[in-house]
NUVEXDO-451327 format. One record per residue (C-alpha): residue in one letter; residue number from 1; x, y, z. Coordinates in Angstrom, 2 decimals. Example, Ala and Ser with C-alpha at 12.3 -4.5 7.8 and 13.67 -1.06 7.14 Angstrom:
BEGIN
<A; 1; <12.30; -4.50; 7.80>>
<S; 2; <13.67; -1.06; 7.14>>
END
This chain:
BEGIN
<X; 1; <21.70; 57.04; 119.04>>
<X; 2; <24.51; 55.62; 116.66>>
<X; 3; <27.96; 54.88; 117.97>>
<X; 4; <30.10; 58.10; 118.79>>
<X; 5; <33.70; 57.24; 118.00>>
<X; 6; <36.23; 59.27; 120.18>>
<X; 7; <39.90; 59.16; 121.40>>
<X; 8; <41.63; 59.55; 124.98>>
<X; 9; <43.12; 62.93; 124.06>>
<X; 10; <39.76; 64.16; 123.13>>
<X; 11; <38.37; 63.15; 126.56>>
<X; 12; <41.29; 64.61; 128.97>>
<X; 13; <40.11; 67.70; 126.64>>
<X; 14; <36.62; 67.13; 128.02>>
<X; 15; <37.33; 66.52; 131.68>>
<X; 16; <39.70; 69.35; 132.31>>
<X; 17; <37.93; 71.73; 130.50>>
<X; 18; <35.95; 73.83; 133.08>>
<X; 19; <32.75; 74.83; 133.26>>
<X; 20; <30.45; 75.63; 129.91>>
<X; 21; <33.01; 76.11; 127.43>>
<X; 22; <33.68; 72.01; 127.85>>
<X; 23; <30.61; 71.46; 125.77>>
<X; 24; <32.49; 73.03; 122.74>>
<X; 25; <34.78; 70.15; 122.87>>
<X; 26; <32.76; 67.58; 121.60>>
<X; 27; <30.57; 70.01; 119.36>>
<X; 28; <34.29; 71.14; 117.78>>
<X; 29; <34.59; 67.16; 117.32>>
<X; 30; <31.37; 66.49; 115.73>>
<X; 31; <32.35; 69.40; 113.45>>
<X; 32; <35.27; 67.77; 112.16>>
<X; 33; <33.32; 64.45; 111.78>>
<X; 34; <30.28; 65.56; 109.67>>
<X; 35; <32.87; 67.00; 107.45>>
<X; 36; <34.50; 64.67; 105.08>>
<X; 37; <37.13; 67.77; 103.91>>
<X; 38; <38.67; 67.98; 107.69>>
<X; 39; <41.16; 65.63; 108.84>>
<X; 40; <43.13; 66.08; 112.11>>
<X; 41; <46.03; 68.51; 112.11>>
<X; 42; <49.08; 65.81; 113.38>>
<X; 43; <50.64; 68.77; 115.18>>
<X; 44; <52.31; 66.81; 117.42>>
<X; 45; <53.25; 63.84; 116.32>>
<X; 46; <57.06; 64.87; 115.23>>
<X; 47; <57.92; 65.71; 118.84>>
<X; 48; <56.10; 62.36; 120.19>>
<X; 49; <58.46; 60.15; 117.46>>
<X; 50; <61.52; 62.30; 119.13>>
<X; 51; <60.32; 61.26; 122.59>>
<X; 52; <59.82; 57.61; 121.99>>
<X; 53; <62.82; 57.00; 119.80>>
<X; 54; <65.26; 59.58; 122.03>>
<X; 55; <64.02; 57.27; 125.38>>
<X; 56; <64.95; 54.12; 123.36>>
<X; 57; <68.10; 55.00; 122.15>>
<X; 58; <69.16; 57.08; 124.96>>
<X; 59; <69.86; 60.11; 122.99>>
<X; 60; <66.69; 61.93; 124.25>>
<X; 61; <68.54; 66.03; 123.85>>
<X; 62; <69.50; 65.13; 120.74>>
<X; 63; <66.17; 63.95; 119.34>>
<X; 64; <64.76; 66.51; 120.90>>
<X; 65; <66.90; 69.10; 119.44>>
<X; 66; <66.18; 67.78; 116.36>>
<X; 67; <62.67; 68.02; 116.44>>
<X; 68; <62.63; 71.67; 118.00>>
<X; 69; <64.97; 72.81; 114.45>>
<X; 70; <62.99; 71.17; 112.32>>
<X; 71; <59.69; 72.89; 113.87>>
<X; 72; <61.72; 75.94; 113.43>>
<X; 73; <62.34; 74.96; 109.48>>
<X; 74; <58.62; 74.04; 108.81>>
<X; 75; <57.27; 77.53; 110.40>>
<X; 76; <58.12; 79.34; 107.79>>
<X; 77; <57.19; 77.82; 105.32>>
<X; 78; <53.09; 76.20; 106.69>>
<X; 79; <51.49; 78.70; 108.68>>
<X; 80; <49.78; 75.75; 110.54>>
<X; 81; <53.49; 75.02; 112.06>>
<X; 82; <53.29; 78.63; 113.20>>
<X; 83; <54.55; 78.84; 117.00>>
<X; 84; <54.91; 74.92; 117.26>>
<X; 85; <58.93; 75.76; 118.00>>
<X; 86; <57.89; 77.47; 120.99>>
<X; 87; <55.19; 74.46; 122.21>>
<X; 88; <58.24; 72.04; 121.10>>
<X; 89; <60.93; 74.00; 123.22>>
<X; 90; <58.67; 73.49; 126.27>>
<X; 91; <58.05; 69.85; 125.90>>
<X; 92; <61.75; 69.35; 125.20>>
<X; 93; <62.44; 71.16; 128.50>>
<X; 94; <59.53; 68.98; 130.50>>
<X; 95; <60.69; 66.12; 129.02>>
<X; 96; <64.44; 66.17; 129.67>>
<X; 97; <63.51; 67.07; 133.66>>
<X; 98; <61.54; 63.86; 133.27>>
<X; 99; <64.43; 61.72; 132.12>>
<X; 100; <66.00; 63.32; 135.09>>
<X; 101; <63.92; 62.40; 137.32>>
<X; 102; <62.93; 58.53; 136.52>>
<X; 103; <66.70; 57.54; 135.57>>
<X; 104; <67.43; 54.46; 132.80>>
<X; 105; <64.46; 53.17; 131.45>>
<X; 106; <63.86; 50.56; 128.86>>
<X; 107; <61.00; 51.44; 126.40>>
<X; 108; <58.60; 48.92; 124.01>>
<X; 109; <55.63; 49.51; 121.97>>
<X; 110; <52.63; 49.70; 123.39>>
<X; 111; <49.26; 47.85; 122.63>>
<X; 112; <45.94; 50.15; 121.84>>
<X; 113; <42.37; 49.47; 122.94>>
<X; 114; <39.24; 50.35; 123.42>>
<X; 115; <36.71; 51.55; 126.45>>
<X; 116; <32.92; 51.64; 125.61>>
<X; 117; <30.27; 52.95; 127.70>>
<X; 118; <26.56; 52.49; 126.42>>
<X; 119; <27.22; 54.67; 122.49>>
<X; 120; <30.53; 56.35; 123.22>>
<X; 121; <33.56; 54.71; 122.18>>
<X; 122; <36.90; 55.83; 123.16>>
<X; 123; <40.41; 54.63; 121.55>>
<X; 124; <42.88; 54.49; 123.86>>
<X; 125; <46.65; 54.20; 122.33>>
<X; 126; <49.10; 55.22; 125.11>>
<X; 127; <52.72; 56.29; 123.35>>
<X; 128; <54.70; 53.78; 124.86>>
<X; 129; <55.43; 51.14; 127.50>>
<X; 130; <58.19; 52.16; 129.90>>
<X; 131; <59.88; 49.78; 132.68>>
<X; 132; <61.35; 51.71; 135.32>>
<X; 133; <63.97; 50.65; 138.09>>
<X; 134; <62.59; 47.35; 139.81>>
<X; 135; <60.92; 46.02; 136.48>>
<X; 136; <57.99; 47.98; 136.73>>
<X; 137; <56.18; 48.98; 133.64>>
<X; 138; <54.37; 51.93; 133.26>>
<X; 139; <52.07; 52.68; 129.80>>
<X; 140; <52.51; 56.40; 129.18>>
<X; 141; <50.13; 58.65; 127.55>>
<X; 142; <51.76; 61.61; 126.83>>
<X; 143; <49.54; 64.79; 127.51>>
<X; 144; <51.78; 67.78; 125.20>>
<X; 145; <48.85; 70.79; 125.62>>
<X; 146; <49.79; 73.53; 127.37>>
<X; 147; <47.28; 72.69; 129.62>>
<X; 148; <48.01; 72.12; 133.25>>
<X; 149; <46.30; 68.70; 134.26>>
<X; 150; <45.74; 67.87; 138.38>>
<X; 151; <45.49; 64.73; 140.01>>
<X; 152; <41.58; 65.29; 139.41>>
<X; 153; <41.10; 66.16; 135.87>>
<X; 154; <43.57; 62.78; 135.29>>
<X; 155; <41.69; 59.97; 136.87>>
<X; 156; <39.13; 59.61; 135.23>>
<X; 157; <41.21; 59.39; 131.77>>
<X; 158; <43.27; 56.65; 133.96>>
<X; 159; <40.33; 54.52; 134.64>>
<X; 160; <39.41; 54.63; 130.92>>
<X; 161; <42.85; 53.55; 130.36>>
<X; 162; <43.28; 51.09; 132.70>>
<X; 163; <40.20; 49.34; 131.29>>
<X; 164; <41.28; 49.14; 127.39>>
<X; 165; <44.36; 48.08; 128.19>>
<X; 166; <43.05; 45.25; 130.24>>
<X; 167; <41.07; 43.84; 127.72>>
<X; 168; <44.03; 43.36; 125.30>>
<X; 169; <45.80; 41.49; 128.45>>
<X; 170; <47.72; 44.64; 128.88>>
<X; 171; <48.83; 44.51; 132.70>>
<X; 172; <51.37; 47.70; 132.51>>
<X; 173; <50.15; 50.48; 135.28>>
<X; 174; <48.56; 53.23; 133.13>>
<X; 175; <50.22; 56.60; 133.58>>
<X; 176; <48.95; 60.05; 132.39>>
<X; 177; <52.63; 62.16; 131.78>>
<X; 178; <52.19; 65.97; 131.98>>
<X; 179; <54.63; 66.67; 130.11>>
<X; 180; <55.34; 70.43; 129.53>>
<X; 181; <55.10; 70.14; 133.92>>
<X; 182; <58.46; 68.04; 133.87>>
<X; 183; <57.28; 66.10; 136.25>>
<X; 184; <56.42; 62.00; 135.96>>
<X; 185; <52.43; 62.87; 136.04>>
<X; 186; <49.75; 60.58; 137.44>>
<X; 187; <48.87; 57.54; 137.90>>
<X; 188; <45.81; 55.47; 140.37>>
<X; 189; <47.98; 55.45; 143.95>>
<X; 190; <45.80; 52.65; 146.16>>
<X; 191; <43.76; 54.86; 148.34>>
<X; 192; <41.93; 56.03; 145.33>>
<X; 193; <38.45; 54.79; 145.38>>
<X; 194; <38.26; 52.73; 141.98>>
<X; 195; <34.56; 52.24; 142.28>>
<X; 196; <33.57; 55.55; 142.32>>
<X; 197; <36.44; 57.22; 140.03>>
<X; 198; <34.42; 54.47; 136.97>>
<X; 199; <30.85; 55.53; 138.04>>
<X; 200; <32.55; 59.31; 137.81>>
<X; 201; <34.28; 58.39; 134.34>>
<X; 202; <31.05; 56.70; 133.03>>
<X; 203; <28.79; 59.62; 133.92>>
<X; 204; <31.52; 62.14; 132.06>>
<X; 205; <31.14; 59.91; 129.06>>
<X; 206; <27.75; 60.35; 129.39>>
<X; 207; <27.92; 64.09; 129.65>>
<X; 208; <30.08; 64.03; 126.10>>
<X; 209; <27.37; 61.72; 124.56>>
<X; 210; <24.40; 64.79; 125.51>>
<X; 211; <26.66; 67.06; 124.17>>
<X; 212; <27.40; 65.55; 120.81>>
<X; 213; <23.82; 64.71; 120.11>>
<X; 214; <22.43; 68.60; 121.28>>
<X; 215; <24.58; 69.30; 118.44>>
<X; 216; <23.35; 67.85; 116.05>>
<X; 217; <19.83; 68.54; 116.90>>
<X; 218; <20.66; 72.56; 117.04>>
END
């Protein structure tokens, strides 16, 4: 088996996905792989720059504001951007009870990495480093899909993250942000068997490794 080459969003996908229809995640992937024509559709990516930048400069409405009219603008003109004013206007409104709820915050870049298990290789970029009240910092990954993610379907994604980060000397407490939930998300609290949350997370890569190869032998 060659090397399959995946990101963290991709594998939250996976995890919280419930029963069969999870296997179309990774054959939907491999899809867009063996095709050369199809690129990723950066659907999001305005509204994470209005995020970052509106945290920074502590103007977060305004960013936000910003972004949500200018999905508005680009709807009617690229049907891809249809309804993204609607997915914006909920993040906005998750994301502003967030600020609320966390207070001042100082934000920074934050380093990528990667977590390998046996073929599968997963990129892990979180959006940013945040240091909350006290000095602690937090890396957020910012999960914008509408949907709903538990204290379940996260660890495993936080134990993939916790991993990359380490081995780029990235100490910062990974932290999985449900965002359109407004609340601060999820993170590995100390009575959460590590051990057994990686032998889980391992045997879910696994599980996406089948999957991708029964795919290409169908």
């Amino acid at each position: 088996m060659s090397e399959i080459k995946t990101s963290l969003p991709s594998i939250i996908q996976f995890i919280s996905t419930p029963g069969a229809r999870r296997g179309r995640v990774p054959v939907q992937l491999r899809a867009m792989y063996e095709d050369p024509t199809r690129h990723p559709w950066r659907y999001y990516d305005p509204i994470v720059t209005a995020v970052v930048n509106g945290l920074r400069g502590d103007r977060l409405r305004t960013e936000l504001d910003l972004a949500v009219a200018r999905s508005e603008e680009r709807e009617e003109s690229d049907r891809r951007c249809r309804g993204q004013s609607v997915h914006y206007a909920e993040i906005r409104a998750g994301m502003l009870s967030i600020r609320r709820r966390v207070g001042p915050v100082r934000v920074f870049g934050a380093p990528s990495g990667v977590w390998q298990h046996r073929d599968l290789r997963v990129n892990v970029a979180p959006h940013l480093i945040v240091e909350r009240r006290g000095g602690v910092q937090e890396a957020w990954f910012l999960h914008l899909k509408a949907t709903r993610l538990s204290q379940a379907t996260a660890d495993g994604a936080l134990v993939i993250m916790g991993e990359a980060l380490r081995s780029v000397g990235c100490e910062a407490t990974p932290r999985i942000v449900d965002v359109r939930s407004g609340t601060v998300g999820f993170a590995l609290s100390r009575n959460r068997d590590v051990r057994m949350l990686t032998a889980y997370a391992r045997s879910e890569a696994e599980a996406f490794a089948r999957l991708w190869e029964a795919k290409a032998a169908a």
